[in-house]
C-alpha positions in Angstrom: 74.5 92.3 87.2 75.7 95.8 86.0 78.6 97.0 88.6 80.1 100.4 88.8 83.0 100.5 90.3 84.7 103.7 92.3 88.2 104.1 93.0 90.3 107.0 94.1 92.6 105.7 96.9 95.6 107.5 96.0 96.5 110.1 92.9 94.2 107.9 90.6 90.7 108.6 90.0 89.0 105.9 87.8 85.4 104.8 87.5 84.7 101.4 85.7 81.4 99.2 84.9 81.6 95.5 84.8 79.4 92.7 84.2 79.3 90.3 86.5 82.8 90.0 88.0 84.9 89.2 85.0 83.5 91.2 81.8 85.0 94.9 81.9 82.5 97.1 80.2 84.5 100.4 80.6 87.5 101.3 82.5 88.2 105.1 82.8 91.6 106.1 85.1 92.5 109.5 85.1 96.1 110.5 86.9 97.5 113.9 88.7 100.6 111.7 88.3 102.4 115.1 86.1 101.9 117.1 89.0 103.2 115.0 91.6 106.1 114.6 89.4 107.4 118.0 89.9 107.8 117.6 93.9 108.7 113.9 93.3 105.8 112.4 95.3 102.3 112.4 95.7 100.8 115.2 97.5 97.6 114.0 99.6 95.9 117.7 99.0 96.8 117.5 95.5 95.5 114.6 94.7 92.5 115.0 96.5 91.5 118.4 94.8 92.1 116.7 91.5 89.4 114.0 92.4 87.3 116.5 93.2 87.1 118.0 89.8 87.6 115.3 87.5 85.6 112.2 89.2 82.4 113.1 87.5 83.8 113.6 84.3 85.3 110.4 84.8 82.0 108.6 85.6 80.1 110.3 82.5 83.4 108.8 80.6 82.8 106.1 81.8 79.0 105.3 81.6 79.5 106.5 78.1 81.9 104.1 76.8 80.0 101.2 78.7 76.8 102.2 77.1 75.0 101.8 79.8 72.5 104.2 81.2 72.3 104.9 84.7 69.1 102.9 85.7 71.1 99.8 84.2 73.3 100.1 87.1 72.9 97.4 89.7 75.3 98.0 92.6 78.2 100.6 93.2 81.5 99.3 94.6 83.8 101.7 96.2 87.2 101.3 97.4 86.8 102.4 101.1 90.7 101.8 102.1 93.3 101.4 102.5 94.6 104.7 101.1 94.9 108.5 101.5 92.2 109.7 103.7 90.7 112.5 101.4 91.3 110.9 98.7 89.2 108.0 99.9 86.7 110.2 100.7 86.1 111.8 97.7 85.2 108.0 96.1 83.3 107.3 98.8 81.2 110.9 99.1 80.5 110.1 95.2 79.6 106.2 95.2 76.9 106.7 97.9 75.4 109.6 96.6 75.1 107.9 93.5 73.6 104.9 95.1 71.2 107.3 97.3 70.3 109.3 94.2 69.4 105.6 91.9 67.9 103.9 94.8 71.1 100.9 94.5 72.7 99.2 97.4 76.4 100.2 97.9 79.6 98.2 98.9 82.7 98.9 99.9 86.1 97.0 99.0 89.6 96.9 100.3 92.3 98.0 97.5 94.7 95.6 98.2 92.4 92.8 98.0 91.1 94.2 94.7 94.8 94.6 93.1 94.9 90.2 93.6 91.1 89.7 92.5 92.2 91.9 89.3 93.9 88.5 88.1 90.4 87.1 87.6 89.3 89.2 85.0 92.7 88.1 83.2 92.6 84.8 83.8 89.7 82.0 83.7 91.1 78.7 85.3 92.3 80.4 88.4 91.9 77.7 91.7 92.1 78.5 95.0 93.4 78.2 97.4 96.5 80.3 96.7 99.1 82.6 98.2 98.8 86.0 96.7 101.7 88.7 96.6 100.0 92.6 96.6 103.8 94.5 95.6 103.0 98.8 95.4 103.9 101.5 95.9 102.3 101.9 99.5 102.2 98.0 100.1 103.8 94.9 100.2 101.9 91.9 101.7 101.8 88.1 101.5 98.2 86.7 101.6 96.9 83.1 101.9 93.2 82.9 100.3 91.1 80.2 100.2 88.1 82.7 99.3 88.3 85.9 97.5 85.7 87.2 100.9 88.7 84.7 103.1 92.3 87.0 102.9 94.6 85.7 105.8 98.4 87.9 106.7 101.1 86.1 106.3 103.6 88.8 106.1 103.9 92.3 105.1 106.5 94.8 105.2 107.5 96.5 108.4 109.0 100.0 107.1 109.2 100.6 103.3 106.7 98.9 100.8 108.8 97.9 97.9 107.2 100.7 95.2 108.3 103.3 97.9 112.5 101.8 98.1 112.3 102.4 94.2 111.0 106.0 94.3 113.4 106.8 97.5 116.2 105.2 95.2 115.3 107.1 92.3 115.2 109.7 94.2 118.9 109.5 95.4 119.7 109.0 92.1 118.8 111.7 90.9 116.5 110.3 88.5 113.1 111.6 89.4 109.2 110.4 89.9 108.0 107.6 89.7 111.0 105.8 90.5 109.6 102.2 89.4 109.4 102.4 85.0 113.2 104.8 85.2 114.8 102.0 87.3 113.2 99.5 85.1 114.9 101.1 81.9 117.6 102.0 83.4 118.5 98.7 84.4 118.5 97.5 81.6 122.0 97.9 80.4 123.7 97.6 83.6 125.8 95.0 85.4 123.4 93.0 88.1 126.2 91.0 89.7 128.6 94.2 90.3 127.4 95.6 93.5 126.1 93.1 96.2 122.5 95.1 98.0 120.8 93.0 100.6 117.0 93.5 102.7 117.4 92.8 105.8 116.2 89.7 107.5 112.9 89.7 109.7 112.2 87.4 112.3 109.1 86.2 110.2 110.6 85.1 107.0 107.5 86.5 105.1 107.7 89.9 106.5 109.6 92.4 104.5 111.9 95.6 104.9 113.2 97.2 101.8 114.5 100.6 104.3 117.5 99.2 104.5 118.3 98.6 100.9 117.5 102.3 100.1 119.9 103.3 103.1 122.8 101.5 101.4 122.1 102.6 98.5 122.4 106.4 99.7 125.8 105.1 101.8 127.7 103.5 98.3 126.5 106.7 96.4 128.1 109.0 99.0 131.1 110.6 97.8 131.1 109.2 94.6 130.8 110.8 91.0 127.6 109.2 89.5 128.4 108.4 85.9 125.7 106.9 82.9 127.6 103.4 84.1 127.5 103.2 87.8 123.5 104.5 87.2 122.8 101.4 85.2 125.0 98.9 87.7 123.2 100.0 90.6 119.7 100.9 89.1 120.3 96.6 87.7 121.8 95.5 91.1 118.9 97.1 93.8 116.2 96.1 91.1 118.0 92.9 91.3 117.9 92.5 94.9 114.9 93.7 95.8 112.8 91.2 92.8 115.0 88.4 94.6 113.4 89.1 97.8 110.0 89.1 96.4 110.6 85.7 94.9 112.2 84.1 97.6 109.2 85.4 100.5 106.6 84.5 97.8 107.9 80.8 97.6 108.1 80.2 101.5 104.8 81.5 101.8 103.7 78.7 98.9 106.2 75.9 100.9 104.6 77.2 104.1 100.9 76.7 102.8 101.4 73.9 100.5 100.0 76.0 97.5 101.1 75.4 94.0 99.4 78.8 93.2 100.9 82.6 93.4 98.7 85.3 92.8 100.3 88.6 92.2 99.2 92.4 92.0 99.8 95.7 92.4 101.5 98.5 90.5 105.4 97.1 90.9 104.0 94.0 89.2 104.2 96.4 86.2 107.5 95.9 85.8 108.8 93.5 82.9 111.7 92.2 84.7 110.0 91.0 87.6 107.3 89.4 85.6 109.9 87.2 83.7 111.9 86.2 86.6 109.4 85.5 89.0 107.2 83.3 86.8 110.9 81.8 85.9 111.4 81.2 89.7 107.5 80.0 90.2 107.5 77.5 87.7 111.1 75.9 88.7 109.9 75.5 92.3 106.3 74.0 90.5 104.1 77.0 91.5 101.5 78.3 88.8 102.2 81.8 88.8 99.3 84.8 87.5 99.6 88.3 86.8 97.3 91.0 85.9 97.6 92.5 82.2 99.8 95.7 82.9 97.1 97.9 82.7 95.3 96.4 85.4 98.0 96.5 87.7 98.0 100.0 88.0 94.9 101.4 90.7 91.8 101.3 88.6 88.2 100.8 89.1 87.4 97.9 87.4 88.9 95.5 89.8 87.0 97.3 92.4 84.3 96.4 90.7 84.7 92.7 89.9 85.6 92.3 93.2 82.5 94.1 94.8 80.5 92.0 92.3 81.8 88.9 94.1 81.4 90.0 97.3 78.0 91.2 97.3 76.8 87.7 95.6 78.4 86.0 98.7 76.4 88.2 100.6 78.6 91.4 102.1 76.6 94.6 102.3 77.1 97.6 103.3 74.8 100.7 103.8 75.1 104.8 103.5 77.1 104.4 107.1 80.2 103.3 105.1 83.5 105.2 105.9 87.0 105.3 105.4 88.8 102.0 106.4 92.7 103.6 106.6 94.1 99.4 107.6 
């Protein structure tokens, strides 16, 4: 089966094909991210407009590189939410009119449930069931699965999703957007132990809150000259804290479940840092531990399309009626 795949949830627009729901054919992401830069978030009518004008270039891209024609095309997979509403809506005005137009059924996919299925077309010997992080910029959520079409809550955050405390720090920092990669480098060659930053406890242990860390932050800054060696301390110290309460929530949600597999996704999972120390972490506590490659982490299409692939072989459908699903 031939799957295009749609995705434009946030300032991403990226068309994909893959075969089956493992074999990436093409994978074409185009980002406004530059222009978001310069008022140090995304802008929702920005990023809309943007998708506007590039997502057919993007599909011709994207068709081209697959070498596919358009009658090979077997079904269209489209994120339909969560995400910003335009944004969604320019994916999903383009995936069933494409459908419509080659007489092909359409489907439609949640993103965060696409960012943990990415991991399968990483990784072959994958078993389920599993607990599976999703760590972004506009989500953070702990999942038990025993079927990629069977995702149960376990916990999510209740304020800031971790991606957002690491702009919003950057930000205070004075180092700019996207706050993730410049914290990440910045890190680097600072002193982790020297400032003590703590999330706040939740009354479910596998919910999360990362507002407070981020208001702390702005508190021990105030008043203070910020030199190139209090940067790196504090950029090493929140980064610090805030990967230590992903690991920590991640393995009471495997203890809770039984599950000696993690599952993680999502464009935080970028980082290197957290990589390393939570498959560190993982393996010490005997939990397998996957990752997407650190291009696939990012939003893309292609996991919208594996995962489409999947779900329409264990017979989902959907029909021209499909909408926006903002939770």
């Amino acid at each position: 089966m031939i799957v295009l795949g749609v995705e434009s949830s946030c300032d991403e627009t990226s068309v994909a094909v893959v075969r089956g729901s493992k074999k990436i054919l093409s994978n074409i992401v185009a980002s406004s991210l530059k222009i978001h830069s310069k008022h140090g978030g995304v802008i929702p009518e920005i990023a809309s407009r943007m998708q506007l004008e590039s997502i057919a270039s993007v599909f011709n891209q994207a068709v081209k590189k697959a070498k596919i024609n358009c009658k090979d095309i077997d079904l269209v997979s489209v994120t339909s939410g969560p995400g910003l509403p335009g944004s969604l809506l320019v994916g999903i005005s383009f995936a069933k009119a494409l459908a419509l137009s080659l007489g092909k059924p359409v489907i439609g996919v949640n993103h965060i449930y696409s960012h943990v299925y990415a991991n399968l077309l990483c990784h072959r010997n994958i078993k389920l069931p599993a607990v599976a992080l999703v760590v972004s910029g506009g989500h953070t959520s702990l999942f038990y699965i025993k079927d990629f079409a069977d995702f149960s809550l376990l916990g999510e955050t209740l304020d800031d999703a971790c991606g957002e405390a690491f702009d919003k720090v950057a930000k205070i920092m004075g180092l700019g957007y996207p706050g993730g990669p410049l914290i990440e480098k910045l890190a680097e060659g600072g002193n982790r132990k020297k400032i003590k930053f703590a999330c706040s406890g939740m009354n479910n242990e596998m919910d999360f809150s990362f507002s407070g860390i981020k208001t702390a932050v702005f508190y021990y800054l105030k008043g203070k000259k910020i030199g190139p060696g209090l940067k790196k301390d504090l950029a090493a110290c929140f980064q610090e804290s805030a990967v230590n309460t992903l690991i920590r929530k991640s393995l009471v949600a495997c203890k809770h479940k039984k599950s000696a597999v993690l599952l993680i996704g999502g464009g935080v999972v970028a980082n290197g840092y957290l990589r390393q120390k939570i498959y560190s972490k993982a393996k010490e506590a005997g939990v397998v531990c996957y990752f997407p490659d650190t291009n696939l982490c990012m939003d893309n299409a292609a996991m919208v399309a594996a995962l489409g692939s999947y779900l329409y072989e264990k017979g989902k459908r959907s029909s021209l009626n499909l909408n926006i699903e903002l939770s």
